[in-house]
N, C-alpha and C positions, 0 to 999 in steps of 0.2 A: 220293201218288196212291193211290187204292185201288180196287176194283172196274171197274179200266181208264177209269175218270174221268180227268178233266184239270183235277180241279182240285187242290188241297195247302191240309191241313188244319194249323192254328197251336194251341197249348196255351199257357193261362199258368196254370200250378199253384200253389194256394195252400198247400201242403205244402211247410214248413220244406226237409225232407230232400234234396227236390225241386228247390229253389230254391237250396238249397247246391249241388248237383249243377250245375245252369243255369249256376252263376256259377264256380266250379271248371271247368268247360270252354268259358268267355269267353260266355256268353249263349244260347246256342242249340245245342239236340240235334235229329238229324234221327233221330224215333223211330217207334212207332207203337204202337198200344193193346196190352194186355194180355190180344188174344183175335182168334179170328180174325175176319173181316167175316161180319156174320150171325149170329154165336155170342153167346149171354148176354155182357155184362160181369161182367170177374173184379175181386173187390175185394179176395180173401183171397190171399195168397201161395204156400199152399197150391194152392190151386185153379189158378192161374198153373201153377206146377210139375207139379201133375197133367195139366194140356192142353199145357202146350208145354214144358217143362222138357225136350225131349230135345233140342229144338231149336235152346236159349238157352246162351250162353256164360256169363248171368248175370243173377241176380234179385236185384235191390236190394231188400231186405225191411226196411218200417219198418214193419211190419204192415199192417194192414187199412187198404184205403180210407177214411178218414171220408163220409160222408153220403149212403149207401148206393143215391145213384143214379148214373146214367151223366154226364156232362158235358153242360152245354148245348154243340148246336152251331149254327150260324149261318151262311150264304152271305152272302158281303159282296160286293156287285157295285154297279154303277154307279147301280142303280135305288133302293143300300139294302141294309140287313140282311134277310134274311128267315130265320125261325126253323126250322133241321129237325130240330131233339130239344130237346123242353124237359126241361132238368135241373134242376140248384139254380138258376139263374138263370131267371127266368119273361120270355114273351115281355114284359108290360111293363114289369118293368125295364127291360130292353134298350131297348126304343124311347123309354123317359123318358132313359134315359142316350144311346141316337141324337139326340135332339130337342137336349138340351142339347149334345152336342158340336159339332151341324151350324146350330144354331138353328132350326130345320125343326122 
């Protein structure tokens, strides 16, 4: 939940390191980004450390984020995906990959 919303947000990361992590603690981490709500996203480990580093018990550094933007995200609700940040993932992928999983 974030910004006193009611909803809860799903990551599936295509980062090796990340997905060792995933599968080392049986599939699922209940986490949250690497910055506060509102704030730039951090992609550098560094910069993590400098904004919240006093806060964190622990920064998994495998360095830099690759691909230098923020994560697609998406509301999934009954009516359908609808897109609320386009990332690496563009809104037509996503409705070419909707259409084919729902046949819609």
């Amino acid at each position: 939940m974030t910004g006193g919303g009611d909803t809860v947000g799903l990551r599936m990361p295509a980062h090796p390191v990340a997905l060792g992590l995933l599968e080392a603690c049986g599939g699922a981490l209940a986490v949250t980004s690497a910055n506060r709500s509102g704030a730039p996203s951090l992609s550098d480990p560094a910069a993590v450390e400098a904004a919240l580093g006093g806060e964190l018990e622990l920064i998994l550094d495998s360095g830099e984020t690759p691909g230098g933007r923020p994560s697609t995200v998406i509301a999934l609700t009954a009516a359908g995906p609808t897109v609320l940040r386009e990332g690496p993932i563009d809104a037509a992928t996503l409705r070419a990959a909707w259409e084919e999983l729902t046949g819609t």
